[in-house]
C-alpha atoms as an extended CHARMM CRD file, in Angstrom:
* protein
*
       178  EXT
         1         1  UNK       CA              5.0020000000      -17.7260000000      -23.2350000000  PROA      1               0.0000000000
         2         2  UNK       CA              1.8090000000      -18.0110000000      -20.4360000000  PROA      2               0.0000000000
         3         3  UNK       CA              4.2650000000      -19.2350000000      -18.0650000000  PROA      3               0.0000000000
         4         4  UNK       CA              6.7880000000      -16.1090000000      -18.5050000000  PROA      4               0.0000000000
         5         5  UNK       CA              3.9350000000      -13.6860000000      -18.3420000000  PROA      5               0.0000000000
         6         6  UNK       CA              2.4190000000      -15.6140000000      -15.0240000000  PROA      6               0.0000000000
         7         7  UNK       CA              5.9590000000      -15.6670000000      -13.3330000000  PROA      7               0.0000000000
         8         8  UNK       CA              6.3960000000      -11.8630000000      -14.4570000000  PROA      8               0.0000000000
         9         9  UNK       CA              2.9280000000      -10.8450000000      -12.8530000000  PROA      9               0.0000000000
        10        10  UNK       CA              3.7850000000      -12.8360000000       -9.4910000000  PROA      10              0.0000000000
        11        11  UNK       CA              7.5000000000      -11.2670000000       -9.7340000000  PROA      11              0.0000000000
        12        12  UNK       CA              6.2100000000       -7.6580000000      -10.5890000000  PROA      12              0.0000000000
        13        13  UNK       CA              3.4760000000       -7.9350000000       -7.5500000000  PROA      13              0.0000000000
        14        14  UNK       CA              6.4510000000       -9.1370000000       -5.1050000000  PROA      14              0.0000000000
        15        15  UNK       CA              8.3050000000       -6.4340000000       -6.4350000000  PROA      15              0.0000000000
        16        16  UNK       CA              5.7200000000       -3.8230000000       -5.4160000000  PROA      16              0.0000000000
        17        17  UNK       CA              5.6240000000       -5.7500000000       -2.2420000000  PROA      17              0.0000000000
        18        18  UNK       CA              9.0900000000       -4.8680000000       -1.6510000000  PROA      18              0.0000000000
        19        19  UNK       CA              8.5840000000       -1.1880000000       -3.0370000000  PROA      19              0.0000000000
        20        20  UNK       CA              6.1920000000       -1.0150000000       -0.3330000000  PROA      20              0.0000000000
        21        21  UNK       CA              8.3650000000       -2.5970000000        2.2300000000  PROA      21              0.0000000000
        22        22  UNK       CA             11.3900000000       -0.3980000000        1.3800000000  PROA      22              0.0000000000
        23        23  UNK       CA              8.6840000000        2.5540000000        1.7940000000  PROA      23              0.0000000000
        24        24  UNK       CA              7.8410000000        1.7580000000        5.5280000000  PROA      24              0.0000000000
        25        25  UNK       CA             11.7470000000        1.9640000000        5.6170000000  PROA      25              0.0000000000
        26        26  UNK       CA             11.9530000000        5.6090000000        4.3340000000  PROA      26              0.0000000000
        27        27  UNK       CA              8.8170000000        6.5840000000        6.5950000000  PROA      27              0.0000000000
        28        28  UNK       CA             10.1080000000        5.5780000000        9.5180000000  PROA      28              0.0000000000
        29        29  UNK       CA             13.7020000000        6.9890000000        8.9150000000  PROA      29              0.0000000000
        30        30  UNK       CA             12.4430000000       10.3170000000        7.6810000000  PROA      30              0.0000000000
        31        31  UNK       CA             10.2160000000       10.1490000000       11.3770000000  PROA      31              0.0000000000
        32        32  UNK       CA             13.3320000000        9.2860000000       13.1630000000  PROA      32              0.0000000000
        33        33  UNK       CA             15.2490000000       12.5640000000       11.2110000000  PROA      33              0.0000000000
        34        34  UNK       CA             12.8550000000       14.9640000000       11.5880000000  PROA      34              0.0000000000
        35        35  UNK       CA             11.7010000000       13.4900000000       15.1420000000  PROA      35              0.0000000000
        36        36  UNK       CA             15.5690000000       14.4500000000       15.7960000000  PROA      36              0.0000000000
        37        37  UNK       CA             15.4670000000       18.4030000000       14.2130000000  PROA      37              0.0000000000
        38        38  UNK       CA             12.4070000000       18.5640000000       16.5310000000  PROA      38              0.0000000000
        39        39  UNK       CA              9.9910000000       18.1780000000       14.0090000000  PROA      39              0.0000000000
        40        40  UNK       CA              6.9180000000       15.6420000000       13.6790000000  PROA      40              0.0000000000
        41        41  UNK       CA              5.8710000000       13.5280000000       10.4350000000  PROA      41              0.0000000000
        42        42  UNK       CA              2.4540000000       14.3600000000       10.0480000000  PROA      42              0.0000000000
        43        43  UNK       CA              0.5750000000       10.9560000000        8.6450000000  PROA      43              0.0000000000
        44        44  UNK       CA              3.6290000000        8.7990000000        9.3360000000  PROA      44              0.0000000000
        45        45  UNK       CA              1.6550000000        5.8810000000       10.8970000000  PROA      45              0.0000000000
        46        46  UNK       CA             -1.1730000000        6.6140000000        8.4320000000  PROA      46              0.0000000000
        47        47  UNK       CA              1.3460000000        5.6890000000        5.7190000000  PROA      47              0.0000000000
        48        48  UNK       CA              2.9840000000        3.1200000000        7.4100000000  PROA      48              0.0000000000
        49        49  UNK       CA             -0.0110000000        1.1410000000        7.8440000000  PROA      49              0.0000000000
        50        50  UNK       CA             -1.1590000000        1.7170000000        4.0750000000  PROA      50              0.0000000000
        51        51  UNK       CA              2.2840000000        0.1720000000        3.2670000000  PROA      51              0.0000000000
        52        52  UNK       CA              2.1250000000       -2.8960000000        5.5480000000  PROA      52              0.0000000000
        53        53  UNK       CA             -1.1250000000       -3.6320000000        4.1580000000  PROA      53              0.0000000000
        54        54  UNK       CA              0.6940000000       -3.1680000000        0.7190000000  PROA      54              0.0000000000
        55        55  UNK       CA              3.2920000000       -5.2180000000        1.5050000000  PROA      55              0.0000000000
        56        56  UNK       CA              1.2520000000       -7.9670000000        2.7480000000  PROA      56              0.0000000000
        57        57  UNK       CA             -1.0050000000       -8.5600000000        0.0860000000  PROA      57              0.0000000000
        58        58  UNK       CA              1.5280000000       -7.8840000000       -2.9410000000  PROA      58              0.0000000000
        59        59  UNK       CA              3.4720000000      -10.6270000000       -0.7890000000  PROA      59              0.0000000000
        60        60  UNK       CA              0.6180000000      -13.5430000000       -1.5900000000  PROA      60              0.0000000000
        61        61  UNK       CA              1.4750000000      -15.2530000000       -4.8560000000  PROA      61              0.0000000000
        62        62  UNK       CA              4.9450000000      -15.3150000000       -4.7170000000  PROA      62              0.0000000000
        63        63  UNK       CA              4.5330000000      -16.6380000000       -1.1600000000  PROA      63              0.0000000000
        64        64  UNK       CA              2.3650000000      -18.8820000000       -2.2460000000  PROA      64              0.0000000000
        65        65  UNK       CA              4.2340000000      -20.2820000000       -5.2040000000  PROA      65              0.0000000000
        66        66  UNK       CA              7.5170000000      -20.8400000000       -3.1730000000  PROA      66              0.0000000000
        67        67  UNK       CA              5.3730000000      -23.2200000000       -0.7460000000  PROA      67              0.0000000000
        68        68  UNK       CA              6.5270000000      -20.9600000000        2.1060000000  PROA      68              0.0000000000
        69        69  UNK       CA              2.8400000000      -20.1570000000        3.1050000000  PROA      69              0.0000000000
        70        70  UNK       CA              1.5010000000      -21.4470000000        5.9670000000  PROA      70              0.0000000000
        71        71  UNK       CA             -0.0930000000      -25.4350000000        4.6340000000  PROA      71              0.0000000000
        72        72  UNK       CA             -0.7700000000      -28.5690000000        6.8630000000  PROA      72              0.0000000000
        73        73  UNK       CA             -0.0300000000      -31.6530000000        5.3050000000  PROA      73              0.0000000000
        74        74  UNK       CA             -0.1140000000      -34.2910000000        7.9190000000  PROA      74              0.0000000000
        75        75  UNK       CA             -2.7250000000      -36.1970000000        6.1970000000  PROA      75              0.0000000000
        76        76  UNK       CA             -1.9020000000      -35.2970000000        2.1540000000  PROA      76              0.0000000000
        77        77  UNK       CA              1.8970000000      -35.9900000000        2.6010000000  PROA      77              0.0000000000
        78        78  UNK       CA              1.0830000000      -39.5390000000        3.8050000000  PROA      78              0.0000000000
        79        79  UNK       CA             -1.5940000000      -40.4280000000        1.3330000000  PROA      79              0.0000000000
        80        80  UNK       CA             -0.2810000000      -42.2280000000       -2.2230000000  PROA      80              0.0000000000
        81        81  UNK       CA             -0.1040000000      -40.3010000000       -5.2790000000  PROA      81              0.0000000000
        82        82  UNK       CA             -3.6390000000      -40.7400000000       -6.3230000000  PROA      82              0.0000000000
        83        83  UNK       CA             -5.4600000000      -39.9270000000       -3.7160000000  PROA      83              0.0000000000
        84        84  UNK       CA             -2.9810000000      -36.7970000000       -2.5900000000  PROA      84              0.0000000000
        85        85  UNK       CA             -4.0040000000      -35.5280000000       -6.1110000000  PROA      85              0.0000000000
        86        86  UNK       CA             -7.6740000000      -35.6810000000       -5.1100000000  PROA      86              0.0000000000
        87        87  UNK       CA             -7.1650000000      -34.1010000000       -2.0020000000  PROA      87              0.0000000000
        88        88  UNK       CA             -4.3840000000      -31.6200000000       -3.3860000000  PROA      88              0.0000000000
        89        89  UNK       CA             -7.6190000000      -30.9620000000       -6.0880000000  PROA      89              0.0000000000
        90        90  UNK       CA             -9.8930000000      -30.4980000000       -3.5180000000  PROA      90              0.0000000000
        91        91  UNK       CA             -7.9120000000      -27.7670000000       -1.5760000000  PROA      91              0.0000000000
        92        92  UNK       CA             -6.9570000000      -25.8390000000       -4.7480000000  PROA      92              0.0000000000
        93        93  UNK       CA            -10.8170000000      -25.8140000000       -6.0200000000  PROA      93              0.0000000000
        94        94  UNK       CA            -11.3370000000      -24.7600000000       -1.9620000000  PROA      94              0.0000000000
        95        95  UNK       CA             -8.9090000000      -21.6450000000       -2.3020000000  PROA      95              0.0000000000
        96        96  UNK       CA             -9.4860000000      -20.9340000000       -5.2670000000  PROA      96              0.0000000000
        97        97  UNK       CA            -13.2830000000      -20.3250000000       -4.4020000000  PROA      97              0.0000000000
        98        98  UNK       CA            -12.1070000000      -18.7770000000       -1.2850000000  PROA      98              0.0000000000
        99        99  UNK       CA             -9.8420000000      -16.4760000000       -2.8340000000  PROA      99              0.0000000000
       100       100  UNK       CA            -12.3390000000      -15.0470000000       -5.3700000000  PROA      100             0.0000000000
       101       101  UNK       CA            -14.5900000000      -14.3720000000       -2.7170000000  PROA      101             0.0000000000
       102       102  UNK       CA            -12.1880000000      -11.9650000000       -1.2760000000  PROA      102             0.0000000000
       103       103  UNK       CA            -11.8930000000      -10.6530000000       -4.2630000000  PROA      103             0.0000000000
       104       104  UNK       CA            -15.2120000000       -9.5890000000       -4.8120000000  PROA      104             0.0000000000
       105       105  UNK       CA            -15.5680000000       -8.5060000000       -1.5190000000  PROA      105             0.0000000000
       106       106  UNK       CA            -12.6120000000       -6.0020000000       -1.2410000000  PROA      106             0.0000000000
       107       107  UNK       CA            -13.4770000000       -4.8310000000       -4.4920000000  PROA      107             0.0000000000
       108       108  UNK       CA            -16.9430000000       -3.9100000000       -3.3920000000  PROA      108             0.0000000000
       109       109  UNK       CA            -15.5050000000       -2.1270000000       -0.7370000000  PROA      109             0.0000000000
       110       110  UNK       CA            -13.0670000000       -0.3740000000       -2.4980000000  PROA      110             0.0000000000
       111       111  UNK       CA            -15.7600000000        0.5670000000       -4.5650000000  PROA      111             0.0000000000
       112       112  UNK       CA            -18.0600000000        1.7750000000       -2.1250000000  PROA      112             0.0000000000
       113       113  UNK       CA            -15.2310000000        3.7740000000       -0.6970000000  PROA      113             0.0000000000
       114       114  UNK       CA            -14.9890000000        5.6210000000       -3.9220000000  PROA      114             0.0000000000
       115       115  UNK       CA            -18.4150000000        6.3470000000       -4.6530000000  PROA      115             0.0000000000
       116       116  UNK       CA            -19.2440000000        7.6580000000       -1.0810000000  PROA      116             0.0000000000
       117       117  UNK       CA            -15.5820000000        9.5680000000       -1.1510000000  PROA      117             0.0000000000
       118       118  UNK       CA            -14.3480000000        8.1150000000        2.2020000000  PROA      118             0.0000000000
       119       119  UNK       CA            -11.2050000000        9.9140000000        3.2720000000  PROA      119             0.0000000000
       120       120  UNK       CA             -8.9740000000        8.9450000000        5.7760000000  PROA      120             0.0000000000
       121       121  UNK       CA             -9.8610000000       10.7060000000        9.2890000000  PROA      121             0.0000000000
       122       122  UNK       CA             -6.3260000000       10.9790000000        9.9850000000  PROA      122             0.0000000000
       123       123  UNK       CA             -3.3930000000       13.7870000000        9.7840000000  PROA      123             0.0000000000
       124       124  UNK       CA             -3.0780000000       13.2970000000        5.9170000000  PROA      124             0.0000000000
       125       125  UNK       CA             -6.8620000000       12.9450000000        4.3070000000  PROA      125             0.0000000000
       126       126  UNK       CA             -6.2720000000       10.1880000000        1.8420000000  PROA      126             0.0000000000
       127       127  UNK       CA             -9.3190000000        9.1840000000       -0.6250000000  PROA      127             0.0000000000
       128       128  UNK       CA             -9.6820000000        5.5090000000        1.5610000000  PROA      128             0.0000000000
       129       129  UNK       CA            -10.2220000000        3.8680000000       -1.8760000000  PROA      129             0.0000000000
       130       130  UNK       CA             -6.2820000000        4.4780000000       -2.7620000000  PROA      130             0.0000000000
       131       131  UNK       CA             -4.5390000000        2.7770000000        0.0490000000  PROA      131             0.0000000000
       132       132  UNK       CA             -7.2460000000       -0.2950000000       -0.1920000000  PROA      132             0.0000000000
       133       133  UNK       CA             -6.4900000000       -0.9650000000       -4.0450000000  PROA      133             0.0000000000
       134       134  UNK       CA             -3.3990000000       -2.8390000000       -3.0150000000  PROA      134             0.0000000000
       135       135  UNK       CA             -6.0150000000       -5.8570000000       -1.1770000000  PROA      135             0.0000000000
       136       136  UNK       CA             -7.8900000000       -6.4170000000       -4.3900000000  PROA      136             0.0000000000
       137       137  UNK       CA             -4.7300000000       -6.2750000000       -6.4830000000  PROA      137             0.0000000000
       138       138  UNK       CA             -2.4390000000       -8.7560000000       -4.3200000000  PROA      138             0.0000000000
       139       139  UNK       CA             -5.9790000000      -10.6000000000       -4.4350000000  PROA      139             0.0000000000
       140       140  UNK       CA             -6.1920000000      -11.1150000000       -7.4970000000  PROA      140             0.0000000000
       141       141  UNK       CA             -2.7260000000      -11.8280000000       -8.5000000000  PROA      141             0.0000000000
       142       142  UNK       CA             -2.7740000000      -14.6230000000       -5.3480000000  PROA      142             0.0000000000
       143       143  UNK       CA             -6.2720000000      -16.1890000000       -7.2280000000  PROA      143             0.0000000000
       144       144  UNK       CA             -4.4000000000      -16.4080000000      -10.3960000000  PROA      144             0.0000000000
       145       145  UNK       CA             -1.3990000000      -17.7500000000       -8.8410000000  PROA      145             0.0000000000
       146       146  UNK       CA             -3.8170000000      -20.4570000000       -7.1110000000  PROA      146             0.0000000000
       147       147  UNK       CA             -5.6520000000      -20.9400000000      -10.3690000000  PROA      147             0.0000000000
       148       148  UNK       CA             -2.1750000000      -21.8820000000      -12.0540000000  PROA      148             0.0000000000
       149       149  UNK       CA             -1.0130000000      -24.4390000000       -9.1470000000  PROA      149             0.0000000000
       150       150  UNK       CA             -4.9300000000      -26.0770000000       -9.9700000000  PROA      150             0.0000000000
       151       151  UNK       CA             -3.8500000000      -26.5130000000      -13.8740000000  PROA      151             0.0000000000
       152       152  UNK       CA             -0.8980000000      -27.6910000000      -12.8710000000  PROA      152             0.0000000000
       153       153  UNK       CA             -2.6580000000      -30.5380000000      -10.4940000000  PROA      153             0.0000000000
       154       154  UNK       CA             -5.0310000000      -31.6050000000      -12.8770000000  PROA      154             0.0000000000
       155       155  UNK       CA             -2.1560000000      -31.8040000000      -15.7500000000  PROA      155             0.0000000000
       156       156  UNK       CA             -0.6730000000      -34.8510000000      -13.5420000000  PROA      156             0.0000000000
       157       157  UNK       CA              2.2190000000      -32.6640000000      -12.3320000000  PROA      157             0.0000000000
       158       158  UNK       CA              2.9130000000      -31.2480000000       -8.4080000000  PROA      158             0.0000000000
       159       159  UNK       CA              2.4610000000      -27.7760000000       -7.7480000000  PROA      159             0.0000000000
       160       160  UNK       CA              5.2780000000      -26.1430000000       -7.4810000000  PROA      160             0.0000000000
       161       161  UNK       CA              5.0550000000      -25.1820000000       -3.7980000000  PROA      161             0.0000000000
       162       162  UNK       CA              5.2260000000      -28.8560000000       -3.2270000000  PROA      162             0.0000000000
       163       163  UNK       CA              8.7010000000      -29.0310000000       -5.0640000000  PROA      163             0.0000000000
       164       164  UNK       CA             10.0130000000      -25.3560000000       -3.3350000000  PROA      164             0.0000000000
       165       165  UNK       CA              9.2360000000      -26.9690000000       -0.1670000000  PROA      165             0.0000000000
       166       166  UNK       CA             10.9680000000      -30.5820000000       -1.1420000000  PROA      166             0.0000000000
       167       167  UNK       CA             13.7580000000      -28.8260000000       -2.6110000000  PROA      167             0.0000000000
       168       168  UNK       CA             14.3640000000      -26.3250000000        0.4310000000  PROA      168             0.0000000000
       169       169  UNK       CA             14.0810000000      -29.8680000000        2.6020000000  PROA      169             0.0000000000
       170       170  UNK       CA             16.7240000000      -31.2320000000        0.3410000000  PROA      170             0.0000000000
       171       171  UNK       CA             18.6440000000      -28.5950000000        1.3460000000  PROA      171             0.0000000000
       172       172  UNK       CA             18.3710000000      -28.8220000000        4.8230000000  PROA      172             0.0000000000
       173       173  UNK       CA             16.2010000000      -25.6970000000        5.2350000000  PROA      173             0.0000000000
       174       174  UNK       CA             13.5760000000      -26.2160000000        7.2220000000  PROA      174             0.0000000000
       175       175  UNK       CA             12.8350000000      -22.1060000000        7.8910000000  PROA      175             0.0000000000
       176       176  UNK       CA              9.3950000000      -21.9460000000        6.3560000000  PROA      176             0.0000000000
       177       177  UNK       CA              8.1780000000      -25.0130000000        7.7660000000  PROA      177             0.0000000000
       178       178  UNK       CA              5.7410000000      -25.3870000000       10.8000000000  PROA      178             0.0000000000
């Protein structure tokens, strides 16, 4: 039942990263249309950027699950089961510390924005702390997600962006490879 909800919170936050995605879509279209009546979007880029930010974050755990982040594994692929587990420990433990404090730290900031009211100083005056929910929120989903890969190491099994990536090999897909 955990590992439904878990792959229903990194499915729902990929969904809003596509939500977000398909939003920079309509923006841009609706600037093309009106750019074409003679008209101007006010806030387009405003939005646009909000949304790529969106899209980015929301993007992390799914990303991350599907091995199709960016990982070097010259040294771990070549060490023997034991020791990769060590090291594949050691990295997890390393994100995982990394990714909380990220965490803290955009929340602090979205927090800050909120209590001091920041607004957006462009064409549309957006409350800053709005737009800048979706970096805590992808955030956090992308700690759990890393928290879930370090269970899974220290149960004796590989994380699972270990078998995406051997299975898209298998396959012959090399795309999200360096």
């Amino acid at each position: 039942m955990l590992r439904r909800a878990l792959d229903a919170l990194y499915a729902a936050s990929a969904g809003f990263a596509a939500l977000s995605l398909f939003g920079i879509f309509v923006v841009m279209m609706a600037q093309v249309g009106l750019r074409f009546l003679g008209m101007q979007f006010a806030g387009a880029d405003d939005i646009s950027a909000y949304l790529c930010v969106a899209t980015t974050f929301f993007a992390l755990a799914l990303t991350f699950r599907r091995g199709e982040l960016i990982r070097v594994g010259l040294l771990i692929e070549r060490l023997s089961p034991g020791p990769r587990r060590a090291f594949e420990t050691g990295a997890l433990i390393f994100a995982a510390i990394g990714c909380g404090y990220a965490l803290y730290w955009m929340l602090d900031d979205v927090l800050f924005s909120y209590e001091i009211e920041d607004v957006a100083q462009g064409a549309l005056a957006v409350p800053l702390w709005i737009p800048k929910m979706a970096m805590p929120a992808g955030a956090a989903v992308l700690l759990i997600a890393v928290l879930d890969e370090l269970v899974t190491v220290l149960r004796g099994r590989r994380p699972n962006y270990v078998i995406a990536a051997e299975e898209r090999a298998a396959r012959g897909d090399f795309s999200a490879e360096v």
